[in-house]
Each structure stands twice: as structure tokens, then as C-alpha cells.
N, C-alpha and C positions, 0 to 999 in steps of 0.2 A: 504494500500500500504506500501511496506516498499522499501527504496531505500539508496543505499550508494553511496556517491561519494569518488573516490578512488584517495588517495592522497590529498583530502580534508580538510583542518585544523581544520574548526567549520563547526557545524550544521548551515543549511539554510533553507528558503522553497522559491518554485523558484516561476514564473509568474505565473502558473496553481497550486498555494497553494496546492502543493506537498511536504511535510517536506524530508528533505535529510539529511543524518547524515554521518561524518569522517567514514573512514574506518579504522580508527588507534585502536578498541577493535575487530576487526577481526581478523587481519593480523599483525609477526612482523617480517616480511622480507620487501625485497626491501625499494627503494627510493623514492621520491616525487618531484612533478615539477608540474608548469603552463606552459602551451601554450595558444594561442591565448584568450591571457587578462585572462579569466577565465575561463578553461575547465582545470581542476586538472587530471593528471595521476598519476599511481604508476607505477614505472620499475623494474626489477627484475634483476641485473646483481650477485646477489646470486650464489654461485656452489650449483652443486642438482638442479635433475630434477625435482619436484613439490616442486609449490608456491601456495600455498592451502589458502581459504577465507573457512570457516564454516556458511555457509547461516543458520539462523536459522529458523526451521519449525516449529517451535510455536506462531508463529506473529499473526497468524490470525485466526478465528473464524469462517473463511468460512466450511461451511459444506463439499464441493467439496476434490474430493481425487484430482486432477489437480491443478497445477501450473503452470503460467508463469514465467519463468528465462530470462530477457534480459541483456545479457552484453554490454556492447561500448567498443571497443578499437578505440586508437587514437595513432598514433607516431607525426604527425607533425613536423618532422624532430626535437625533441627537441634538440637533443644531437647533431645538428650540421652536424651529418656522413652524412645524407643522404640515411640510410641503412638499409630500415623498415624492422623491423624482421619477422620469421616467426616461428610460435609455435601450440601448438595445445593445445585443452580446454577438461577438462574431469568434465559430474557431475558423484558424486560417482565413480563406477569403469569403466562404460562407457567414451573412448574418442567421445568428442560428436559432436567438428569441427575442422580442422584445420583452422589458420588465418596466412593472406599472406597481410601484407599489404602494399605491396609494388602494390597490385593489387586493392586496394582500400582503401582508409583512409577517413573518419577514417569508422569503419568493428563492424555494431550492428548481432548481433548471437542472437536470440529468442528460447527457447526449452517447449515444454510442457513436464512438468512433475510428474510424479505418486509419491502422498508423502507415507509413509513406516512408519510412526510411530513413526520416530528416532525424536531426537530433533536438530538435525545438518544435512546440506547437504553439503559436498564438492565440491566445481568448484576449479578445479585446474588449472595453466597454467603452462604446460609441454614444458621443452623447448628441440629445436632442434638441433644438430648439426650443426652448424657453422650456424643456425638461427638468432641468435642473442639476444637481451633480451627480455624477453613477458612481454608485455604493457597491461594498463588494464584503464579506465576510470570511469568507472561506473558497477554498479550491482543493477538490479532491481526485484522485484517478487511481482505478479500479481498474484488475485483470478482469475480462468476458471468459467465459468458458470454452476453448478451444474449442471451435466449430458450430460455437450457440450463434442464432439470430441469422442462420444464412439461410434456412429452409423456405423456400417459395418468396424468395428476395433474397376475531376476536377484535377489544377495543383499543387495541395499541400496533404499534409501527413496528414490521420487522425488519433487521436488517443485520450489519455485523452484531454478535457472531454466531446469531441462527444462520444467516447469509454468509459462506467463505469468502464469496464476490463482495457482499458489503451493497446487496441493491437494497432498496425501501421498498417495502413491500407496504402498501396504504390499505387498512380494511376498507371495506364497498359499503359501507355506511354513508358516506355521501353520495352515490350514485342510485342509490334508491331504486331497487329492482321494482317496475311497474306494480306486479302482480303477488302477494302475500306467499313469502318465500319462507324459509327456515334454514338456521344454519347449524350445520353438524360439526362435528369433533371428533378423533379416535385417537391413538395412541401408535396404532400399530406403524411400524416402519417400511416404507414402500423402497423400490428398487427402480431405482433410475438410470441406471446404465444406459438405457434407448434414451436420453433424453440429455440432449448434447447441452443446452441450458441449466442443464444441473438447478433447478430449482431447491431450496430447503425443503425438508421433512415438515417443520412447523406450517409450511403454505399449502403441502400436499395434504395434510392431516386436517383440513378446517375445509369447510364447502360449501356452496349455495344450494339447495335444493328446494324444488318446484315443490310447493304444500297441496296446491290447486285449482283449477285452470288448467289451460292447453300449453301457456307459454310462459316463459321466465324474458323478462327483456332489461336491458342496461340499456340508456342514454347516457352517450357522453357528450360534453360541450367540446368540438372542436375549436383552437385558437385560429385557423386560417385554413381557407380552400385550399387543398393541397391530396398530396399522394400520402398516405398510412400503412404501416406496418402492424398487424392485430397477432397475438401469440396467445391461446387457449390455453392453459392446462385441466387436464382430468384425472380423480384417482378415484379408484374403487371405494371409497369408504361405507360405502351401504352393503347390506349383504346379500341386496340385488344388484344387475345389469341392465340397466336403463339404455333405451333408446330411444333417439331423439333426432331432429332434422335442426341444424343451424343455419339463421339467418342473417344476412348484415346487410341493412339499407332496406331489409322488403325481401331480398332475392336469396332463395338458399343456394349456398356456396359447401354445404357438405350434407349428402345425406343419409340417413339412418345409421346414424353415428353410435356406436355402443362405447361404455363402459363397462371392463368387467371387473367384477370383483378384487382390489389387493392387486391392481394393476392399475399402470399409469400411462398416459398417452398426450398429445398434443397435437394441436392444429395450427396450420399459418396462413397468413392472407395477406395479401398485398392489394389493398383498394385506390385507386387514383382518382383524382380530382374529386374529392367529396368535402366536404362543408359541412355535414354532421354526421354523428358515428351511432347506429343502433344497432347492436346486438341481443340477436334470441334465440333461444331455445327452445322448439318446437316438442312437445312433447309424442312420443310415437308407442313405446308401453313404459310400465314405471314412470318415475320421475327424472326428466333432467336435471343434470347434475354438473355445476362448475366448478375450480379450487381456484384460479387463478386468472388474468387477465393481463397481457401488456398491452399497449400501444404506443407506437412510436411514430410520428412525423416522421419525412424522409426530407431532407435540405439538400437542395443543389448545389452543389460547390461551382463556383465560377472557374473557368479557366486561369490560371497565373499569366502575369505580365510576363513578355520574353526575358527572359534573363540577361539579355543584350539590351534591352531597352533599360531595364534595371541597374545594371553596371553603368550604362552610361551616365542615368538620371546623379548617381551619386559620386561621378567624376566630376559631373556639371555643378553640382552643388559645392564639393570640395577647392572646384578650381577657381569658380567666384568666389569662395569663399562666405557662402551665404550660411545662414546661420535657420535652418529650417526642419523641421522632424518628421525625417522623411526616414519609415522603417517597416518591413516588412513588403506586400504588396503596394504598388502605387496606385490600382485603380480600384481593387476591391480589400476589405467590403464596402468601406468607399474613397475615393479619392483624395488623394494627399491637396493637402494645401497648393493653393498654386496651379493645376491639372486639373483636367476634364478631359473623361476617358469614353467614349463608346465599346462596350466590352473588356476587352483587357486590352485592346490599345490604346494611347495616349495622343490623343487631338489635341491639344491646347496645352501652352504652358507660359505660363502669366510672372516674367520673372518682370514688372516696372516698378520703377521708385525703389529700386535699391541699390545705388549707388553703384554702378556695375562700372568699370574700367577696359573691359576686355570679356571679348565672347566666352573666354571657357576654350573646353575640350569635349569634343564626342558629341555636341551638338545633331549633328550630323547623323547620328545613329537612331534618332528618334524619326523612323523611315514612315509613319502615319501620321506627323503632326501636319496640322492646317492651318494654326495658327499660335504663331510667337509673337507675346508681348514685352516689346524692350524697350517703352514710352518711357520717357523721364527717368533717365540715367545719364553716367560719362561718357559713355563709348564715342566713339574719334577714329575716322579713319575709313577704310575698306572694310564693308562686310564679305565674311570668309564666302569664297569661290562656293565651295560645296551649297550652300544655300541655294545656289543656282540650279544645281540637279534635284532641287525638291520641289516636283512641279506643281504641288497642289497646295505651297506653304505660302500664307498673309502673314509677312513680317510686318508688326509693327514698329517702327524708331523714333516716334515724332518726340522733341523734348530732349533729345540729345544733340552733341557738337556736331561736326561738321563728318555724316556717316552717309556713305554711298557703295556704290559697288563699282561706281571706279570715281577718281580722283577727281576728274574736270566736271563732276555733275554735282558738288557742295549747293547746299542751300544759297550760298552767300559766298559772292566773287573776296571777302576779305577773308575769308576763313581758309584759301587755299594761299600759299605761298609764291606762287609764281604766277597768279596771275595780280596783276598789281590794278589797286583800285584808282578809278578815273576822279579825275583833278575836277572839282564843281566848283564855277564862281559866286559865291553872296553878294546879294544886290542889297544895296540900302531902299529898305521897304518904307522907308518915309516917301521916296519919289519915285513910285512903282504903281502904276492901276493896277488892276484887277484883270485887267485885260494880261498888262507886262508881266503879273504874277504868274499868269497860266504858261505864257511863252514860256518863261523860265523852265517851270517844272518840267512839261511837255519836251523841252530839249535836253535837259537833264537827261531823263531817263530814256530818252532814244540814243543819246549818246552812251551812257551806260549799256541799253539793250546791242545797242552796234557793236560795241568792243567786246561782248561776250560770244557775237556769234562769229566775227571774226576770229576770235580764239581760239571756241569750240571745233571751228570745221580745221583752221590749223591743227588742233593736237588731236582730233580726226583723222584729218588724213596721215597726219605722222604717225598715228600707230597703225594705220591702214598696212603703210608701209612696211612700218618693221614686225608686224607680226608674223606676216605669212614666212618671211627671212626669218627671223628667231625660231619658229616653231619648225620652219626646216632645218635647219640649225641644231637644233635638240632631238628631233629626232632621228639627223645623220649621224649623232652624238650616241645615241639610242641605239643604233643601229652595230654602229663600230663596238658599242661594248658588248651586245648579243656574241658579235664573230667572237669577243676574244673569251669572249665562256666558252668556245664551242659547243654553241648552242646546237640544235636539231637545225634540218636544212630551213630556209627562208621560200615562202612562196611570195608571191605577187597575188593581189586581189582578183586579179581576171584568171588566175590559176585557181583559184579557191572557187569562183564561180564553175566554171569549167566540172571540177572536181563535183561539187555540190548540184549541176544541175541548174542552177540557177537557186540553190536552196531548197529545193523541190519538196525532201522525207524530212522532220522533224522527228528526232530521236526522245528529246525530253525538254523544258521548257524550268526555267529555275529564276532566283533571282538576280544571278550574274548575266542571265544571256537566255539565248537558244542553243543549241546541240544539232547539228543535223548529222545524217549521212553522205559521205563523200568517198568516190573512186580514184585514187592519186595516180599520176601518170605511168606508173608501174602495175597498175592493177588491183594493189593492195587496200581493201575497205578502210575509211577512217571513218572518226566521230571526229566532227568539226565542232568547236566552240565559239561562238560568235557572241563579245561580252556587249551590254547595251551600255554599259557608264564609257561617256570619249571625253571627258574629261581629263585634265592634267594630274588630279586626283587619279583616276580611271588607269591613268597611263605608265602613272609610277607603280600601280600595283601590277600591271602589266608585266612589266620589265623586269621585276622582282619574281613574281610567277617562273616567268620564262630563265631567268638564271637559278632558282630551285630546283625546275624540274629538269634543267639540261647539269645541273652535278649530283645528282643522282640516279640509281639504278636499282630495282630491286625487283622480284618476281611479284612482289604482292602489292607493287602499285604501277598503275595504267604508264606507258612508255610516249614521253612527249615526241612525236614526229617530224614534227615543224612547226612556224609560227607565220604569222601576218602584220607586219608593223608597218602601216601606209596609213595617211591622213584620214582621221576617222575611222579606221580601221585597226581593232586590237582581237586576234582571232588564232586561236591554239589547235593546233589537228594532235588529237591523241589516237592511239591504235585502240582499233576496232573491236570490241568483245559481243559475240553475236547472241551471246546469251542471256543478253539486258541485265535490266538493273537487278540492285538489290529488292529494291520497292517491289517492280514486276513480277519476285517472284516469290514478295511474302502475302503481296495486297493483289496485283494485277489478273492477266491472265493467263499467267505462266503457272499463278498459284492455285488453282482451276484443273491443271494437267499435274499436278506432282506436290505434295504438300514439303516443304523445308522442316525437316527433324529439327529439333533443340537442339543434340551432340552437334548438327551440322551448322546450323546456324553460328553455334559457339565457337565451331573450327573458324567458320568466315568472318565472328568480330577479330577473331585472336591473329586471323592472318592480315588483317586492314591493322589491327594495334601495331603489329612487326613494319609493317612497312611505314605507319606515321612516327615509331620510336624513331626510322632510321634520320626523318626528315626535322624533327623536333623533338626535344624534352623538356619540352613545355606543359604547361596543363591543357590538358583536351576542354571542348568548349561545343558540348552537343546542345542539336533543338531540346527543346522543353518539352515533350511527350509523355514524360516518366513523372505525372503528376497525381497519379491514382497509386494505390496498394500494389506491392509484390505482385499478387496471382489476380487482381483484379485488371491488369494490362495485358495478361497470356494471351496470346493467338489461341481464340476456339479450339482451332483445328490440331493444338499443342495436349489437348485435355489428357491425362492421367499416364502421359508421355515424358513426364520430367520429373528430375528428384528434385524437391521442395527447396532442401538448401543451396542447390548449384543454381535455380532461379532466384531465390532470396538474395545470394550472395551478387550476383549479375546485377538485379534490379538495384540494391546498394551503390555498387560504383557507378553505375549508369547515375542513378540520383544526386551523387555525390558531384558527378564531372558537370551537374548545370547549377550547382550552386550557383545565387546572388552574388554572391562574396568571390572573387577571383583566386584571391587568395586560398581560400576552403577546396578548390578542387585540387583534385589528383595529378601528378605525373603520368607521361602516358607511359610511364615506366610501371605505376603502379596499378595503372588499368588492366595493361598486359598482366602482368602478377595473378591479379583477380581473377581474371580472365581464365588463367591455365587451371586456377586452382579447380574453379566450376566445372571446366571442362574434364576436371582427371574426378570429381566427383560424381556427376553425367553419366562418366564411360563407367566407375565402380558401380553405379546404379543400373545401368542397362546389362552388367556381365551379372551383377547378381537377381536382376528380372528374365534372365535366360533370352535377352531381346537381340536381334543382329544390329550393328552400326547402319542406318537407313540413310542415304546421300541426298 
């Protein structure tokens, strides 16, 4: 068990030798108070919307991917007002309750939930408009019963240590069974081995049964139209077998359900879009008989921000220097100060009025923004080139010095250096009409407008000039350095056509480029690469590309051919592999004729790791996919094909290499590691399932 009490000074362990530890290495926001003698809260009257706790998911040793999260909040009018607030609660990027506690105090929130391989979980409390401050008492997390809660998806409170799990079990006295019920008791001890939920003996030993009538029914109040998760239990305790039809909403969902005697059983339901919850029990002989009831909300977790976009957001923030509490996800569960996000991309980022000096770094990486605001700052100078390739981005800059995207276009002829401002004569306005006053002005400023476009079309046409010379220039410079790598051979663009067909077959489409198919003068198939950035930007990574792949050699990475380096034209021919992609033939329909084993799969990360060790040992830096459970991401078609821990351990580094944090991720030294280890437990698994290596 691990449990925090929140606002708590020192560690304790309470009447059910429970150890409880300060919240003060979690959290360093909000406040601290006692209520009622000793029940510790933390308040948050902090600005900023999230007040974030980092549960940590490494406590425990439970083989289960489920967790119990219980919170307490409590107000107990500490603060005198009388004004319990209301706020709402997010793990990770899911909002997963709201709390009202003015409609119940103090408000325990229970969540199961799927752990992810991170070493941190965030519960936030997000607060509300003229809500008030979010309160918080405690935070608990509980092992689930290894394999509970996946099937088909008395007067007091049980829980530890009738419960090993530590869940509450609430009698049904508030729920108020429609029709004149009786509850029973027994002693005897049931056998729950079938019953992966492991319920208590005390919950199985206590029951509802129908006294008289056809039907026994439960209404429950739903908090919001949503999808549900409903879990029955039943135990023998009559020394009849009762049968009965189950209903929920009206519609029977199980029928002529038996229990029998000194035996225990359960049922599961998964209901979608429903708004209120009625369960019953139809009587069929005997009487219906229940012991238990869960129900659980199901919460849609939002997609994470790319972790690209994420890295960058907090280079940007470090390099201006800006002073802003930007942590965890940036768009969900909701957006960071500053951003406005559609989904988990980020449209908008609103950095004005902060005294900004200089763009930052990595601007540029935020590939769905639409609009930057950089009104009312220092900035001075050229805005950065890349800006230029973001074609759907509304820069704002009004309110700063003299900022353009190129130098002769300044708001104001004095703000630039070399164009010098025009000499105006003052007239003594004691002997000046009205008439002489307009003269004046009206030649003023045609004089002024003359010498600016005089200027203009000069330092026009002289960069007319020297561009198309410089940019040949640099890339005859470009050119000489390719030879002296001994790079692959050099084509001509009218070669590449030629080759391509005019570009005819597209092989795959990404966000570097197109792919297409190409027959080189030799006859030998190529995969052509044709990038879309022609930028200078575009171009340096170019050149770098191409002296990468022309010093090295290796069987497990594609052999660069040749290359294309002509005006607007930046285009790699790699050798031909006819057996497509990876994608094609775990997604496509390649994977439709022949399903990819797991042993084989693992061979082909392990042989992509050998050939990326050779080119870097740096940290790997994968898409963002591996954002659900271990076994909740397996390929279907993987089912009851792989040993548990050689996927466990896969899915770990995989999750590890897209860390936020650049820092936190792996070596692709220690990928490979990972990698071999899975794969030599794979192959122990398959020699001791008597199974062949399947390709």
C-alpha cells in the first residue's frame, strides 16, 4: 500500500497498521491546515490552473497492470467562509471527476487505473472559475487483483482488512431496492478461486434477497452520460438455487441466471452512452439473490502532446527565459497558460508583454501552430527564416522595434542604419497660410515617400543580383564537399525524372517528402526521396544527411545510391527493398497474407537498433504510440503468442525512448540491450511452449 496524507507534517501509521507518509516530497504548492483534531488538508489558493501530486508507479511489485487511486477531499468549512469549493480532478490527461463539495463533505473519488510504464502518474486539481480553492486530504493507491475488472471490458463500510485490496465496500442502504427486500447473513466461507476480483468473505457472506414481488431493482444516480462498467456478485447463501433473468435499463442482458448453493459466480456489463443506471432482478423460481454491486465510469484518456512538440515548448520557455509553469501535458487536461490547443496539438501560443529580446530556440518545431503572439516586446531585427516555411502561421509583432523579415522593410526609415533620414525644412508659421501649411507637408512627405522607393528598388535589385551568385556559390561549395566525402554517385534532375517516370509510382508519403519508385540507368530499382523543405534550413540538413549516409555501411541499414543537389532540388535514391515497409506488413496488406510473429518482429527492432548504434549513440527519439498499457497496445493478431515479460520489458524501453525529458531517454546502446534481453526470453518461451520460430 502506499498512502499520503496531504498536509500532513510527519509520517504515521494509523489503527489498521497502515504507514502514511507527508505529502511535502510530492507537492510545493498550496497550504496546510487541521480540521476536526486530526484530519490534515492541503489548499491551493495558488494562480494556475493545475496543482499536480506525481503518484509514483514504482511502489509496488504487484504483477497487475490495475491500480486503485483513492482521493478524500475535505473542506470542513476551514477557512471560516463557509464556501466549499468546486474543482475538478485529472489523472494524467484525462479529467476524471468533478468535486462539489458543497454537495457532500467531505467527497472520497476511487479510479481504477491502467499503469503505462512511466514512473510518475499525475492527479491534478484543476480549478474552476469562481470555484474556489481545490482541497485535497489524502491520496491512496491500491494493488487490483491480477486479472480483476477485464471481463467483458450490514451498517458499516468494508474495507482494509476485510479487503486485502483495501476497496470500500458501501452497504445498499442508500440505494433503496424499489420493492420490500430482506437481507441475509451466514458465516460459512465461500471459495473464490473462479473469481479473478477476489472479493472479501464478509461481502460474499451478506445478500439482498427478493421477500416478494416478481422483481428486486437498484437505481443508481449517474454523474454524467457516459459508457459504464457494472460487476454483479453472487453467492449461495440460501439453501436454495434461485433463478432469475437480469435486467439493466429495461433490456435483459442475462438470462435464467442461477445460483447455487455454497457457490459463487459473477457477471459483467459494459453499457455505453447511458445517463441513468437501473438494475433488476427478475424473479424466474425462488428468490433473487445479490451480494454485491460495482460500477465504474469509463474516462477517455486524450491523446499526449508529441513529445517533440513538448521538448521544444520547454526549450522555448528556458531560452527566453520566461518564468511560466509549464509541466506535465501542454494541452490536456487542459491547457497550459499561454496555448490553445485543438486536441493535443498546439495552435496558439500567446508569449506578448514579456519582455522578450530574442526569439528563443525550437520555435520552429511547433509544426500546427497558427498563430504567434509577440505584440509588445524587445525583439529587433530579422525574424528567423524558418517562420517562412510555416505556411498557415499569423505572427503577431506589433509593439516591438524595428522587426521584419528582411532588413529594408523596418516600420520607420530611422530605425535602419543605412538608410539615412531626409533633411525637412521648418517654416516660421507666423507667415504661412493654410494654404503654405499644406504645401509644406504634402512635399515633405512625397519627398520622404521618393527616397524610400528609390532605395527600396536599389537594395532590390542588388540583392536580385547577388542572390542567384551567392546561392550558386554555396551550392558549388555544397557540391565540392559531397565529392570529397565520396559520396554515392551524383544525378542530374532530368536523370531523376527519366529514372522516376516523370514520378509516376509513389512508394510512401511522410513528412520529409514523397518516396517514389525509380529504374536507374543500369536497370537497378531505386526508392527515390524527394524532401519538400528547399529551404536553407532544408539544405543544411541535406548535406549533412548525405555525408552520414555516404561514411557508413552496414547490412541493417538501406545503402544510399546517389543524390540530387540542383536549385530547389534536394532528392536521395536509396536501394530498393521490394518487400515494403515495416508498417505494410504489420498494418497494410502485406499483413492480410502473413501475420509478423513477436520472436520476428523483435529480430527486426534488434537489427534496425544495430545499424542506428552504428550511426549514433545518442538517445533514440521515437513517435509517441506507446501511450496505453503493456498488453493493451499488442497487435490482435499477437494474442496468446508472446511471453508477458519479453512484451513488458519491450513496451518499457519503447516508453522510456519518448520520454518528455530528453535527458530520461535511453542510449540506443541501451535499447539494443533491452532488446536482446526480450528477444533471448521470447525464444526461452517459444522452446519451452514446444512452438517452431514462425518468420
Amino acid at each position: 500500500f502506499w498512502s499520503l496524507s496531504c498536509g500532513g507534517a510527519t509520517n504515521f501509521v494509523d489503527s489498521a497498521n497502515i504507514s502514511w507518509v507527508s505529502d511535502n516530497e510530492y507537492i510545493t504548492k498550496g497550504n496546510t491546515t487541521t480540521v476536526d483534531f486530526n484530519t490534515s488538508l492541503r489548499f491551493f489558493p495558488d494562480p494556475g490552473n493545475r496543482k499536480c501530486y506525481k503518484l509514483p508507479m514504482n511502489y509496488t511489485t504487484s504483477s497487475s497492470s490495475l491500480i486503485l487511486v483513492r482521493a478524500n477531499f475535505v473542506y470542513k468549512n476551514y477557512d471560516g467562509l463557509e464556501q466549499p469549493p468546486l474543482f475538478s480532478v485529472s489523472l494524467g490527461t484525462a479529467v476524471a471527476a468533478f468535486i462539489n463539495l458543497s454537495f457532500k463533505d467531505p467527497w472520497i473519488e476511487e479510479f481504477i487505473w491502467q499503469q503505462d510504464n512511466k514512473d510518475t502518474l499525475p492527479l491534478c486539481l484543476n480549478s474552476i472559475p469562481n470555484g474556489g480553492f481545490p482541497v485535497i486530504s489524502s491520496i491512496e493507491i491500491r494493488p487490483i487483483p491480477q486479472g480483476g475488472y477485464y471481463s467483458g471490458m450490514d451498517d458499516f463500510t468494508n474495507k482494509y482488512p476485510l479487503d486485502q485490496y483495501d476497496r470500500i465496500w458501501d452497504p445498499d442502504q442508500d440505494f433503496s431496492p424499489f420493492h420490500t427486500s430482506t437481507g441475509f447473513k451466514t458465516l460459512g466461507t465461500f471459495n473464490t478461486w473462479g473469481l479473478k476480483e477476489s472479493p472479501p468473505q464478509p461481502i460474499l457472506q451478506t445478500g439482498r434477497v427478493l421477500a416478494r414481488r416478481e422483481g428486486l431493482s437498484y437505481n443508481f444516480a449517474l454523474k454524467n452520460l457516459g459508457d459504464y462498467y457494472v460487476v454483479l456478485y453472487f453467492a449461495g447463501i440460501l439453501p436454495v438455487s434461485p433463478t432469475f433473468d437480469v435486467l439493466i435499463n429495461g433490456d435483459v442482458v442475462e438470462s435464467n441466471y442461477s445460483v447455487k448453493s455454497w457457490e459463487v459466480g459473477s457477471l459483467y456489463f459494459l453499457q455505453k452512452g447511458i445517463k441513468s443506471l437501473n438494475i433488476t432482478f427478475k424473479d424466474i423460481s425462488f428468490y433473487p439473490i445479490v451480494n454485491a454491486i460495482e460500477v465504474y465510469e469509463i474516462i477517455n484518456i486524450p491523446p499526449e502532446s508529441s513529445t517533440t512538440v513538448v521538448s521544444a515548448l520547454q526549450v522555448i520557455r528556458q531560452s527566453m527565459g520566461l518564468d511560466l509553469e509549464w509541466e506535465d501535458d501542454p494541452c490536456s487536461p487542459m491547457p497550459w497558460e499561454h496555448i490553445q490547443c485543438e486536441g493535443s496539438s498546439i495552435t496558439s501560443l500567446n508569449l506578448s508583454f514579456n519582455k522578450l529580446t530574442s526569439f528563443g530556440t525550437d520555435l520552429d518545431g511547433l509544426i500546427n501552430l497558427r498563430v504567434l503572439d509577440l505584440k509588445n516586446n524587445s525583439l529587433e531585427g530579422l525574424v528567423p527564416e524558418s517562420f517562412g516555411a510555416m505556411m498557415n502561421l499569423h505572427l503577431l509583432t506589433s509593439g516591438n522595434l524595428c522587426l521584419s523579415f528582411s532588413m529594408s522593410k523596418c516600420y520607420d526609415a530611422t530605425a535602419n542604419a543605412t538608410i539615412d533620414a531626409p533633411q525637412v525644412t521648418v517654416f516660421n508659421k507666423k507667415k504661412q497660410t493654410l494654404h503654405s501649411h499644406l504645401a509644406v507637408v504634402l512635399g515633405a512627405v512625397g519627398g520622404v515617400l521618393l527616397v524610400l522607393i528609390v532605395v527600396s528598388i536599389l537594395v532590390f535589385v542588388y540583392i536580385r543580383r547577388k542572390t542567384p551568385e551567392f546561392k550558386h556559390r554555396e551550392r558549388m561549395k555544397a557540391d565540392l564537399q559531397m565529392r570529397n566525402w565520396n559520396a554515392a554517385k551524383a544525378f542530374s534532375y532530368k536523370e531523376i525524372k527519366a529514372a522516376t517516370r516523370n514520378f509516376k509510382q509513389v512508394l510512401g508519403r511522410g513528412s520529409f517528402g514523397s518516396v517514389y519508385l525509380g529504374k536507374l540507368p543500369d536497370g537497378k530499382l531505386a526508392a527515390i526521396k524527394v524532401r519538400f523543405d528547399k529551404t536553407q534550413l532544408g539544405a543544411n540538413s541535406f548535406i549533412n544527411e548525405v555525408s552520414l549516409l555516404s561514411s557508413i555501411c552496414h547490412q541493417n541499414l538501406v545503402s544510399l545510391e546517389g543524390y540530387c543537389h540542383e536549385p530547389k532540388q534536394q532528392i536521395l535514391v536509396y536501394e530498393y527493398l521490394p518487400g515494403g515497409s515495416l508498417a505494410d506488413n504489420i498494418y497494410g496488406a502485406n499483413s492480410k497474407r502473413k501475420t509478423l510473429s513477436w520472436v520476428c518482429r523483435l529480430k527486426i527492432a534488434i537489427d534496425a537498433a544495430k545499424g542506428t548504434n552504428l550511426s549514433s549513440s545518442s538517445a533514440i527519439m521515437a513517435k509517441p504510440y506507446l501511450q496505453a498499457g503493456a498488453f493493451e497496445i499488442v497487435d490482435e493478431s499477437l494474442k496468446e503468442t508472446y511471453d508477458e515479460e519479453s512484451m513488458r520489458n519491450t513496451a518499457s524501453i519503447a516508453s522510456r525512448s519518448v520520454d518528455s525529458d530528453a535527458s530520461q531517454r535511453p542510449t540506443i546502446a541501451e535499447v539494443l540491450a533491452a532488446l536482446k534481453e526480450a528477444y533471448s526470453i521470447q525464444l526461452s518461451y517459444l522452446a519451452t511452449a514446444g512452438a517452431g520460430l514462425s518468420t
